[in-house]
VOBAVO-318659 format. One line per 10 residues: number of its first residue (from 1); for each residue x, y, z of N, C-alpha, C. Coordinates in steps of 0.2 Angstrom, whole numbers, padded with zeros to 4 digits. Each point is the difference from the previous one (the first is absolute). Layout:
N
NUM> X:Y:Z:X:Y:Z:X:Y:Z | ...
% end
This chain:
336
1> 0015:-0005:0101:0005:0003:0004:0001:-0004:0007 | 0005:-0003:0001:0003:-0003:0007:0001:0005:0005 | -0004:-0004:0006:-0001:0005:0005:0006:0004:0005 | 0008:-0005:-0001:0005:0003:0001:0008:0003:-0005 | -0006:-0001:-0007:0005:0002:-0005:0003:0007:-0001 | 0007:0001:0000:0001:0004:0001:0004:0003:-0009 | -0003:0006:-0002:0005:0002:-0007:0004:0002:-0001 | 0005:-0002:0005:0008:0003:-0001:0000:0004:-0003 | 0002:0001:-0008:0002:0005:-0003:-0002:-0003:-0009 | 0002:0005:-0001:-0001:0001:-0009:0005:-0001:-0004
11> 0003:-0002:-0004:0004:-0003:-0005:-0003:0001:-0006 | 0004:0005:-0007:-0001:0002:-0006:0005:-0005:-0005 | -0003:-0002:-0005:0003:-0002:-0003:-0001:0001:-0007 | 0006:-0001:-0005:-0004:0001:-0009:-0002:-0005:-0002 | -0004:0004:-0006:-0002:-0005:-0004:0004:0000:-0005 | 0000:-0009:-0001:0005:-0006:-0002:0006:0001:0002 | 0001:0001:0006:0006:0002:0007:0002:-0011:-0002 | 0008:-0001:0000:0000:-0008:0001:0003:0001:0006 | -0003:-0008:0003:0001:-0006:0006:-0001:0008:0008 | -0004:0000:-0002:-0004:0003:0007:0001:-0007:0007
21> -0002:0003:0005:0003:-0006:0005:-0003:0006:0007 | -0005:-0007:0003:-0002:0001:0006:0004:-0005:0004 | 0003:0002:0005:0003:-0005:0004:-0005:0001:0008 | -0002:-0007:0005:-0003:0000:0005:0006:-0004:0005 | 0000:0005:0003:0006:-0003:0005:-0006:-0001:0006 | 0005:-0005:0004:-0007:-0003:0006:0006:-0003:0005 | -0001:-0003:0005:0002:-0001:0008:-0003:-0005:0003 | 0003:-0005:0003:-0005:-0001:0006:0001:-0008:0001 | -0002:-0003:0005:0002:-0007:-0001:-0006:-0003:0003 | -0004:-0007:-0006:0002:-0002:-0004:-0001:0007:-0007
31> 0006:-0004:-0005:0001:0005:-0004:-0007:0002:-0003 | -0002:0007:-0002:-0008:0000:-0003:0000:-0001:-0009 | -0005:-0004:0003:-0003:0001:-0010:-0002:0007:-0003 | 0003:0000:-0005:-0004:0007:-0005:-0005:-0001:-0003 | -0004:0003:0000:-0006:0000:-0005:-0001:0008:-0002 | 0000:-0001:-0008:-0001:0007:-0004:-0009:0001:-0001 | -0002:0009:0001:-0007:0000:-0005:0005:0006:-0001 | -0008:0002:-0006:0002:0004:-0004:-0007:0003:-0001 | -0002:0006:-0001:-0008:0003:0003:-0003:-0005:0004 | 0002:0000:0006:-0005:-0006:0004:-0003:-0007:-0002
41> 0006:-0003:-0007:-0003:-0005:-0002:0008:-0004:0001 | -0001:-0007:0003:0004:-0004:0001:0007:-0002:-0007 | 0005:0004:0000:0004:-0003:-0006:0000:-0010:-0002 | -0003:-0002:-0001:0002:-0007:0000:0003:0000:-0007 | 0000:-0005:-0005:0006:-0002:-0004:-0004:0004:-0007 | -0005:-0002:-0001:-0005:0001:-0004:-0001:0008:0000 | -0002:0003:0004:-0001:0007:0001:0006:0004:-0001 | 0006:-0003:0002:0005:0002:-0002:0001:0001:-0007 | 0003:-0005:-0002:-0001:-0001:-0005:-0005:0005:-0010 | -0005:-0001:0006:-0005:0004:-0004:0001:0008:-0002
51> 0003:0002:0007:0001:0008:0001:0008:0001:0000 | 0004:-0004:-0004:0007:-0002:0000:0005:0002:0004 | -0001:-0001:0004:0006:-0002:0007:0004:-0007:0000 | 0005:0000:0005:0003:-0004:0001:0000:-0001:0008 | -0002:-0005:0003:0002:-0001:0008:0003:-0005:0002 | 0007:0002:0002:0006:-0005:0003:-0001:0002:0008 | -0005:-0004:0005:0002:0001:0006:-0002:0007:0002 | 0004:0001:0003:0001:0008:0000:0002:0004:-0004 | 0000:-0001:-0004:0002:0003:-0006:-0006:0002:-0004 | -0002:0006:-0004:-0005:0001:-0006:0002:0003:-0005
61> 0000:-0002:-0007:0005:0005:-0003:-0004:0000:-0006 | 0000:0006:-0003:-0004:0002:-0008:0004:0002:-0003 | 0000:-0004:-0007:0006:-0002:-0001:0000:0009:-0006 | -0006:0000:-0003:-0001:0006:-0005:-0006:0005:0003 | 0000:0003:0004:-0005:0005:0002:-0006:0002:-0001 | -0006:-0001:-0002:-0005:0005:-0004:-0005:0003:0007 | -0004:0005:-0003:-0004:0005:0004:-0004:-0007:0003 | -0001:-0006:-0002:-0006:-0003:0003:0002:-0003:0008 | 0008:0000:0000:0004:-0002:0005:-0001:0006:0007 | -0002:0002:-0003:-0001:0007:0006:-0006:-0003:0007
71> 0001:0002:0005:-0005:-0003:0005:0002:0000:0007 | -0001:-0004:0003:0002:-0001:0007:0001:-0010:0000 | 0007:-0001:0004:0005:-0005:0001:-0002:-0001:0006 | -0001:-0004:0001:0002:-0004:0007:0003:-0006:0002 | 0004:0002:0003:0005:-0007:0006:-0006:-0002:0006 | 0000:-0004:0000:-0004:-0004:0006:0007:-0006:0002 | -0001:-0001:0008:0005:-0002:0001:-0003:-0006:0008 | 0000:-0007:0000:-0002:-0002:0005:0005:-0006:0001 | 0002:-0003:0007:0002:-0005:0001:-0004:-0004:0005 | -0007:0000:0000:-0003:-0005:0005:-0002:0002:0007
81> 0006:0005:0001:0000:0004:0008:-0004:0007:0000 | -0005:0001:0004:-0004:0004:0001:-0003:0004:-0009 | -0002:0005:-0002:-0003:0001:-0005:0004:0001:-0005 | -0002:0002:-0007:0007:0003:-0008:-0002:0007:0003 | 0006:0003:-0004:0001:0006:0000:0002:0001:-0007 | -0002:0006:-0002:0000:0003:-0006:0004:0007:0000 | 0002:0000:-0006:0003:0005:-0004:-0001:0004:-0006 | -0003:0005:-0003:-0002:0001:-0006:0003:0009:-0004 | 0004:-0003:-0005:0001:0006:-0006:-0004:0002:-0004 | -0001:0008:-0001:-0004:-0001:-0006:0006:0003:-0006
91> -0003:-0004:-0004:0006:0001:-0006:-0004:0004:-0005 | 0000:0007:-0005:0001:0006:-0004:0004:0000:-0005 | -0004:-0006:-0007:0003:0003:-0006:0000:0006:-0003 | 0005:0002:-0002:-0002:0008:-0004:0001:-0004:-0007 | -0003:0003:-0005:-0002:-0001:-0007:-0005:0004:-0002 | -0001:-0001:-0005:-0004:0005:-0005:-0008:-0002:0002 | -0004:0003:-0001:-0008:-0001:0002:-0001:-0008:-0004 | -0006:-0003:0005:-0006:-0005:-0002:-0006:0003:0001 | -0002:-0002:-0006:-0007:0001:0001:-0003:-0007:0001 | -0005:-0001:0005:-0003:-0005:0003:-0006:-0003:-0003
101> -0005:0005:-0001:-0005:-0001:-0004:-0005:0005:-0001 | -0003:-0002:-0005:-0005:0006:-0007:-0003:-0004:-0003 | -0007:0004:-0002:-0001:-0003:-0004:0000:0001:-0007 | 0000:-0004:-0005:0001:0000:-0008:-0004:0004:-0002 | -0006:0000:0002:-0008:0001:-0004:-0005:0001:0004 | -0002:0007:-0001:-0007:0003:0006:-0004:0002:-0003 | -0007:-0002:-0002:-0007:0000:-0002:-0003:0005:0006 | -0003:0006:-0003:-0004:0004:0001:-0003:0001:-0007 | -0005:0006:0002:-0006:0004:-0005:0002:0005:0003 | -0004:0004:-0006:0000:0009:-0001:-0006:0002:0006
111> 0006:0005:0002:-0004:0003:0006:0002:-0003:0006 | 0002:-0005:0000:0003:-0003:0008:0006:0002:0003 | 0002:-0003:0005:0005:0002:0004:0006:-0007:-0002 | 0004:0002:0001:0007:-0008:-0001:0006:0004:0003 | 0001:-0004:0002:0009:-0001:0003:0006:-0005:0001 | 0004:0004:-0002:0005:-0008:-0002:0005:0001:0006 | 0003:-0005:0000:0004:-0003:0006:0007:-0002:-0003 | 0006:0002:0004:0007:-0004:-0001:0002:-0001:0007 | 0001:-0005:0003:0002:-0001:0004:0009:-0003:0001 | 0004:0003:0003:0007:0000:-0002:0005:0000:0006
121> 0006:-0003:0001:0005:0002:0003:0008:0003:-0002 | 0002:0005:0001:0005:0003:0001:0007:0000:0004 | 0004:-0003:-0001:0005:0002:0005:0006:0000:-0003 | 0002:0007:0000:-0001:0007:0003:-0008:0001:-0002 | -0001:0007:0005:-0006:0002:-0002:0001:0003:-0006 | -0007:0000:-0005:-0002:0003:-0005:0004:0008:0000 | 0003:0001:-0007:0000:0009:-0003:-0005:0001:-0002 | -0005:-0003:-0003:-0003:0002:-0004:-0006:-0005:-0002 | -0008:0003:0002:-0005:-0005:-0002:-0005:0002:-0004 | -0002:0001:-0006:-0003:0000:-0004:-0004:-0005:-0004
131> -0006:0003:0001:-0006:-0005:-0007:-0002:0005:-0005 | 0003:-0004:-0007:0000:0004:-0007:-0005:-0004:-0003 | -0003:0003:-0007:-0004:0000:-0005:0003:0000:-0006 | -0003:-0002:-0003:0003:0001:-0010:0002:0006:-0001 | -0006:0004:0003:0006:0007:-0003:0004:0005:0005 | 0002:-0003:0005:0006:0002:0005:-0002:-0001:0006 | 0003:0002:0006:0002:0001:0009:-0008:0003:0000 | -0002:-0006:0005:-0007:0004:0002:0002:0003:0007 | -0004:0007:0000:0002:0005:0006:-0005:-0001:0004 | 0001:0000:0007:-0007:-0001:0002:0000:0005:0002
141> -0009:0001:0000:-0004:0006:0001:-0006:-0002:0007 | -0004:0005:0001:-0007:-0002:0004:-0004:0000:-0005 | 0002:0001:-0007:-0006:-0003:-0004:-0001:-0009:0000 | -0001:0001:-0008:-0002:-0008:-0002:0006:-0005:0002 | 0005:0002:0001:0006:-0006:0003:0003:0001:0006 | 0002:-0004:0002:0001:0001:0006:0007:-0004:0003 | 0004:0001:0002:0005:-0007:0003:0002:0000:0008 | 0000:-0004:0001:0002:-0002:0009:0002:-0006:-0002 | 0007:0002:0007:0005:-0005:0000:0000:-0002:0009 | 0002:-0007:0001:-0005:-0001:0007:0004:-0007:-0001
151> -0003:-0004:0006:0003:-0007:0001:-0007:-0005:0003 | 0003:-0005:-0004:-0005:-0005:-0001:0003:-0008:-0001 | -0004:-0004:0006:0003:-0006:0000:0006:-0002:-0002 | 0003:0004:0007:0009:-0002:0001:0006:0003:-0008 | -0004:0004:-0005:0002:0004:-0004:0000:0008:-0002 | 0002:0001:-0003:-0002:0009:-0002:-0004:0000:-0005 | -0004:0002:0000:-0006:0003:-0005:-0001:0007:-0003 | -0001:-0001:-0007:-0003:0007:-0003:-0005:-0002:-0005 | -0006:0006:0001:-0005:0000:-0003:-0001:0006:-0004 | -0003:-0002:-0004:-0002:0005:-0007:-0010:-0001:0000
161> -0002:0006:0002:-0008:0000:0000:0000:0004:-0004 | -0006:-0004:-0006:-0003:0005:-0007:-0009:-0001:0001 | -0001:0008:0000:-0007:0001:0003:-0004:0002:-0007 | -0005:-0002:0000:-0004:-0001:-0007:0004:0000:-0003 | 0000:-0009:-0003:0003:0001:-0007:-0004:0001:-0006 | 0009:0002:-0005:-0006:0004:-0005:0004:-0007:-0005 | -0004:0000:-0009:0004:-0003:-0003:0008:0000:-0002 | 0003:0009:0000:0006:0000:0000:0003:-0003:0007 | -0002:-0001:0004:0006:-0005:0008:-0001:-0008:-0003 | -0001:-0004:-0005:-0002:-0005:-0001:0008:-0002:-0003
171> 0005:0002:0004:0007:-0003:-0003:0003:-0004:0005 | 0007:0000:-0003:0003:-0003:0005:0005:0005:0006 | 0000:-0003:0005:0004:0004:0007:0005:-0004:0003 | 0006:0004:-0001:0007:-0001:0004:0000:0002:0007 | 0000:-0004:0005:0002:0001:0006:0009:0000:0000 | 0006:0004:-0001:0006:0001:0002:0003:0001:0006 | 0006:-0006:0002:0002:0003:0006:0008:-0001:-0001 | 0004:0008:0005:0007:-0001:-0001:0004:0001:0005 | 0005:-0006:-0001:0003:0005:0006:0008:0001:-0003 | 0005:0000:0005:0008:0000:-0002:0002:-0004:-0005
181> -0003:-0006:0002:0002:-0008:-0003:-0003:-0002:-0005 | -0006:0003:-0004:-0003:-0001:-0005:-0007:0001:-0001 | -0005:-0002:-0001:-0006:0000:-0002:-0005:-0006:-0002 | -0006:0002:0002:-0004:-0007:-0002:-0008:0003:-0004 | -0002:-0002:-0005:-0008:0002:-0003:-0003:-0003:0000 | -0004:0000:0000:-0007:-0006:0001:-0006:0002:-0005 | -0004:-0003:-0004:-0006:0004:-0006:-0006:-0001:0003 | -0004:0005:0002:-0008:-0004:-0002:-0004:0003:-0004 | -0002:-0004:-0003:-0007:0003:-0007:-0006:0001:0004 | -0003:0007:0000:-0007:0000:0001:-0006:0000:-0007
191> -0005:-0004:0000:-0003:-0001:-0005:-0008:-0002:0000 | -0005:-0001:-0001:-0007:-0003:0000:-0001:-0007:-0002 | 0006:-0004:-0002:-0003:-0005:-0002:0001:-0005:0007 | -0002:-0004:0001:-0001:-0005:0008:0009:-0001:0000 | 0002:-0001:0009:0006:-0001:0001:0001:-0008:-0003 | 0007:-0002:0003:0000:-0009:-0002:-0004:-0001:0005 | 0000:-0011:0000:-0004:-0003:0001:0005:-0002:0003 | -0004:-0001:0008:0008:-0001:0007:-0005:-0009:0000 | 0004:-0004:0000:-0003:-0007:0003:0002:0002:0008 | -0005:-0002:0003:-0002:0001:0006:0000:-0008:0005
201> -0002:-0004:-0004:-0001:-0006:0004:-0001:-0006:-0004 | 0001:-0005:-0001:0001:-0007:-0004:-0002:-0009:0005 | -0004:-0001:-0001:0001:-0007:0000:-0004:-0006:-0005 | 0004:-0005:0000:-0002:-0007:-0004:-0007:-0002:0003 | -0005:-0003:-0003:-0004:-0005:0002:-0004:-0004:-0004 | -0003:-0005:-0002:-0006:-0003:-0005:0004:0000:-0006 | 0006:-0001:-0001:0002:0003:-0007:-0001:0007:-0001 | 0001:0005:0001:-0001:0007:0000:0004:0004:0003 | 0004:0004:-0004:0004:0006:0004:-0004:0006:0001 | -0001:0001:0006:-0003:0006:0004:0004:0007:0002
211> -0003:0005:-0006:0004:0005:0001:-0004:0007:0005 | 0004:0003:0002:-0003:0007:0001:0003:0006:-0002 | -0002:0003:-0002:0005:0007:-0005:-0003:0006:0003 | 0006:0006:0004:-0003:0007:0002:0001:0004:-0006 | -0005:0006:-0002:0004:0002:-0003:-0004:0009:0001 | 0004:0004:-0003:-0002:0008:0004:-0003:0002:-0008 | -0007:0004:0000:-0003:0004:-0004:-0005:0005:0003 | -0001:0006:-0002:-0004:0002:0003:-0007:0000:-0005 | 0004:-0001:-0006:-0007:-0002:-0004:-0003:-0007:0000 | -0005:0000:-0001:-0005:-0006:0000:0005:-0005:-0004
221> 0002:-0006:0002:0003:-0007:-0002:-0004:-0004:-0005 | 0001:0004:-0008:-0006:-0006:-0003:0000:-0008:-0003 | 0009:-0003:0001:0001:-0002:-0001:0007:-0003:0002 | 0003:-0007:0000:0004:-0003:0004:0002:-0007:-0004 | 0008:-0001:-0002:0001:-0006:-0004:0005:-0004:0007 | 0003:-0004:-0002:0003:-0006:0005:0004:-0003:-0008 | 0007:0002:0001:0002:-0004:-0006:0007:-0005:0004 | -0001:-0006:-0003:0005:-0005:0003:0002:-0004:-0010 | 0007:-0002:0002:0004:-0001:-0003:0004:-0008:0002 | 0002:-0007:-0004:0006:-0001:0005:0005:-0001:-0004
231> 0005:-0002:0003:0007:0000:-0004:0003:0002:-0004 | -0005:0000:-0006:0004:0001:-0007:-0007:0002:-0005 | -0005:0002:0004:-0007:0003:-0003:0000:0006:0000 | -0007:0001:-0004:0001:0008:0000:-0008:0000:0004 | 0001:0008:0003:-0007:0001:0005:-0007:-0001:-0003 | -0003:-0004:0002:-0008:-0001:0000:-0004:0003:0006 | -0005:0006:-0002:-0001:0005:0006:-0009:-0005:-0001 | -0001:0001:0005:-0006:-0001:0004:-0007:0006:0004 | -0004:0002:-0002:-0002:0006:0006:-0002:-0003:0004 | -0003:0006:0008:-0001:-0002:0002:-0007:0004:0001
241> -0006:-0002:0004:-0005:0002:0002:0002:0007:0003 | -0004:0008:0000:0001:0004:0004:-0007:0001:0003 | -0002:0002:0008:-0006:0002:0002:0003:0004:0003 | -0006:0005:0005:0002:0004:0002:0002:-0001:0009 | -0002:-0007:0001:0005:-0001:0006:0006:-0001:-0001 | 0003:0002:-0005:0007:0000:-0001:0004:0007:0002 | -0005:0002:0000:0005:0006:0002:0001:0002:0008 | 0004:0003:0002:0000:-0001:0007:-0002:0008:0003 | -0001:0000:0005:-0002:0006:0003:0003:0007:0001 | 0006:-0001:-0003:0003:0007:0000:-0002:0003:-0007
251> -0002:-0003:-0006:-0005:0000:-0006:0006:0000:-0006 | 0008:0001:0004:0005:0000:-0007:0005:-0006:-0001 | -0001:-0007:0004:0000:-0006:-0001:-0004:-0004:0000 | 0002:-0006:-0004:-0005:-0006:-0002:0006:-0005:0002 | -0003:-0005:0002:0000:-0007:0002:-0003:-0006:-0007 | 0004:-0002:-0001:-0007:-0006:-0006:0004:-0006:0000 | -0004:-0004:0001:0001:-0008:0002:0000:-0002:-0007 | 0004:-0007:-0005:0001:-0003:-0003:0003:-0008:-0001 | -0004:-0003:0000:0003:-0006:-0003:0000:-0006:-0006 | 0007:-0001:-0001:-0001:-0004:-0005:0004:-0007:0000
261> -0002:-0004:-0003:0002:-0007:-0002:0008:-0002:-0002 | 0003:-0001:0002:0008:-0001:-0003:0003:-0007:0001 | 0000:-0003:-0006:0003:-0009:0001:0006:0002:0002 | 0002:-0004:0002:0008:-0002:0006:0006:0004:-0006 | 0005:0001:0004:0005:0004:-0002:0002:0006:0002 | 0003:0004:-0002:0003:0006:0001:-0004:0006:-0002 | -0004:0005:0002:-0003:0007:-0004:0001:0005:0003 | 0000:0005:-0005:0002:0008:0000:-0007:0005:0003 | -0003:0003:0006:-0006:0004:0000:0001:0005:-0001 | -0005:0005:-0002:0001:0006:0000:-0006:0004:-0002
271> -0002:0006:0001:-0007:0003:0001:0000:0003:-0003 | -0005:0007:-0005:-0001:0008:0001:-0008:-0002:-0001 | 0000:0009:-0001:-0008:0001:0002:0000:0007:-0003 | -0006:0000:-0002:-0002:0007:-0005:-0006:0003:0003 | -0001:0006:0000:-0002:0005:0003:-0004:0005:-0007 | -0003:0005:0000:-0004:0005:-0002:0007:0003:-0005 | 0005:-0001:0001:0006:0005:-0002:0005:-0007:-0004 | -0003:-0006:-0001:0007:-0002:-0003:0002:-0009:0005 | 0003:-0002:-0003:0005:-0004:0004:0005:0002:0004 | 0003:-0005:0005:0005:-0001:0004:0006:-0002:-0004
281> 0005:0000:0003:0006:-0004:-0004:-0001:-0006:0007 | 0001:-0007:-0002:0002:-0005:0001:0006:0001:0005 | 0000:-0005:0006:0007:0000:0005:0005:-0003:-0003 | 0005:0005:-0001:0007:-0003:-0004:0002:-0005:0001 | 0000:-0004:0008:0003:-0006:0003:-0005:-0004:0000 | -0004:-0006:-0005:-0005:-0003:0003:0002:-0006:0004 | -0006:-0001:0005:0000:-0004:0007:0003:-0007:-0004 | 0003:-0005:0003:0003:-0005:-0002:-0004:-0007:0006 | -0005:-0004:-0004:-0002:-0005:0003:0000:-0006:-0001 | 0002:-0004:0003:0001:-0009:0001:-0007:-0006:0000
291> -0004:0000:-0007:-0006:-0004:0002:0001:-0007:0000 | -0001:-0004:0007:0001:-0005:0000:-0005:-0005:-0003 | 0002:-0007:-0001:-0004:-0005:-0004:-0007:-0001:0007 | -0004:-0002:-0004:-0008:-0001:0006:0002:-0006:0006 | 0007:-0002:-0002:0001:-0003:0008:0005:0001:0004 | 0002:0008:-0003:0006:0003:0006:-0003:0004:0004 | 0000:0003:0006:0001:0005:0002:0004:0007:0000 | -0004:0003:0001:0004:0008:-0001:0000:0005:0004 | 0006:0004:0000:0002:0005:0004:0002:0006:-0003 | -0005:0004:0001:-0001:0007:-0005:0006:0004:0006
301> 0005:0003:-0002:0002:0007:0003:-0004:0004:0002 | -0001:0004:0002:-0003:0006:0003:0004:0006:-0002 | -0006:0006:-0004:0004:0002:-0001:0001:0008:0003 | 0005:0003:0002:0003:0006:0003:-0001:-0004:0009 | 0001:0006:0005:-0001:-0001:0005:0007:0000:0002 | 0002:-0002:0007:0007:-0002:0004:0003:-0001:0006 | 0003:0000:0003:0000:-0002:0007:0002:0004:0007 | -0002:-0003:0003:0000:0004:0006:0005:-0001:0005 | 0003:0002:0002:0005:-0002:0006:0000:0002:0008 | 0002:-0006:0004:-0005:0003:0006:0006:0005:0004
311> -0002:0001:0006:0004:0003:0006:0003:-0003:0004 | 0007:0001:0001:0002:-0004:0006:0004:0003:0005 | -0001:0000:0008:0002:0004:0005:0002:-0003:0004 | 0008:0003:-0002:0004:-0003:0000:0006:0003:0006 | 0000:-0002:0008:0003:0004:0003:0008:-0002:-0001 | 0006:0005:0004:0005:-0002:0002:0003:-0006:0002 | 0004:-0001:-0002:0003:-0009:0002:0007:0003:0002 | 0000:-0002:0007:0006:0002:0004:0004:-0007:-0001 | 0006:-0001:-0002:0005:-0004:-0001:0004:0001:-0006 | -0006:0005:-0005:0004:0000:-0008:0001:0008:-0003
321> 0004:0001:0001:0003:0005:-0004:-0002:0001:-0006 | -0002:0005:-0005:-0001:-0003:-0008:0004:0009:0000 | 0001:0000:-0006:0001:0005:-0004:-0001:0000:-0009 | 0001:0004:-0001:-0005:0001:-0008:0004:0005:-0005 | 0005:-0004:-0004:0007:0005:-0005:0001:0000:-0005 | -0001:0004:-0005:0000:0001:-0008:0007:-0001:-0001 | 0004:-0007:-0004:0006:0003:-0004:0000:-0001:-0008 | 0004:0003:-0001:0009:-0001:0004:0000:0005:-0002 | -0007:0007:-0001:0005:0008:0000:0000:0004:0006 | -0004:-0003:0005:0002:0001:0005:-0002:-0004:0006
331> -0001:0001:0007:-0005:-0004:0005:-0003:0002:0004 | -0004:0001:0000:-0005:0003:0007:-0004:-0005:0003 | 0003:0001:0007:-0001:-0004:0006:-0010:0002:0002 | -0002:-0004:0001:-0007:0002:0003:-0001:-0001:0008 | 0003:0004:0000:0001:0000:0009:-0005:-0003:0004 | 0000:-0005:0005:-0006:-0002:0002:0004:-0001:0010
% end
């Protein structure tokens, strides 16, 4: 948040609306430079690009709409003399619901507690939120289910709590959301057999790929493969050693470290792991690695994570005028 940023106003727009158009009008002599962000991160070419904008100067324009488009704009405006001055729109697609994130697959036992998560955005607000089951609209009660609807990291949240489960709750559950403009579902299966096998961390050394794999069970882990593949082969699984320092302290994850030999080339990783109840299903996308020959160098990606954007405080700059205008369906002046 900039210390002198001021939120003018609000702007709606639709989804797939064409040639949207911010225009930043500015003043002042020597004339000021434009500089676009876009959620507090610097528009440069690439960035743009990426989240598809187009930036001519003072000009920004999206050329086909979508809900990811939605955010806060900013004109920053500096010619040299005394400090920039900013400008900022927030822009409100309306479109049918996203659902952000779920999980696929939730490992619990009979007699525990589980709850499942859809985390979502709407605009317009939601008609209608609903998590169903194979045999219809689950009601919520103060018994065994329960649902709340709440907000959580920067999104809307609804949860479904099932208390003791029994072996009929061992299905699958729709989280549904609706509004005017359409609807979004999301699935997760609850089940006994171990969740997937999340690669956690990777790197090269000694000739050996170093993996680490999280993975959720509440029953005991008796067992753990590593299959890699390259090009044009079919998977060769590997196990790996389980102890019980592998599990971690909250007693329904495990951590298990693995590594294997892979000569130079392109290979496919991917995990599961078997519990008291069964196998896991393998991660549909397996990891994609580059092993180099014994006398390259290597640079493993990292995987998840992201970045951080700092704060800038940003006072008044007396010499420039800026203003901040949506065309061509209409223009609103951002008084300053």
């Amino acid at each position: 948040m900039h210390g002198n940023r001021i939120l003018n106003e609000t702007v709606e727009a639709e989804s797939n609306e064409r040639k949207f158009i911010l225009f930043c009008s500015t003043k002042g002599y020597p004339t000021p430079q434009i500089t676009w962000y876009y959620k507090g991160r610097h528009l440069d070419e690439e960035y743009s690009r990426h989240i598809g904008v187009v930036l001519r100067k003072e000009f920004l324009d999206i050329h086909t709409v979508k809900p990811k488009h939605a955010g806060d704009y900013e004109c920053l405006a500096q010619n040299g003399i005394g400090e920039p001055v900013s400008r900022t729109v927030t822009v409100v697609v309306k479109a049918k619901p996203t659902i952000h994130k779920h999980a696929g697959y939730v490992n619990t036992a009979i007699g525990e507690n589980v709850e499942l998560a859809c985390l979502y955005d709407s605009y317009p607000s939601p008609t209608k939120i609903q998590w169903l089951r194979d045999d219809g609209v689950i009601q919520p009660s103060s018994g065994q289910m329960i649902i709340t609807n709440d907000h959580h990291n920067h999104h809307d949240r609804t949860r479904l709590a099932i208390k003791n489960v029994q072996q009929k709750d061992l299905v699958a559950y729709y989280c549904k959301i609706d509004n005017e403009l359409g609807n979004a579902t999301s699935k997760t299966i609850v089940g006994l057999q171990p969740g997937g096998a999340h690669l956690q961390h990777s790197n090269f050394s000694d000739g050996l790929l170093h993996t680490w794999w999280k993975i959720h069970s509440t029953q005991q882990i008796s067992e753990m493969q590593v299959l890699y593949r390259g090009e044009k082969t079919k998977y060769t699984p590997v196990n790996a050693e389980i102890s019980s320092h592998d599990q971690n302290y909250d007693g329904y994850t495990w951590t298990i470290r693995k590594s294997i030999r892979l000569p130079e080339g392109t290979w496919f990783v991917t995990a599961r792991a078997r519990n008291t109840e069964g196998w896991s299903s393998a991660e549909s996308l397996p990891h994609q690695f580059q092993i180099p020959n014994a006398m390259d160098n290597i640079q493993l990606a990292s995987i998840g994570g992201g970045t951080g954007n700092g704060h800038r405080a940003l006072p008044v700059l007396p010499g420039v005028l800026l203003a901040l205008l949506l065309l061509p369906f209409s223009v609103r002046a951002l008084v300053y």
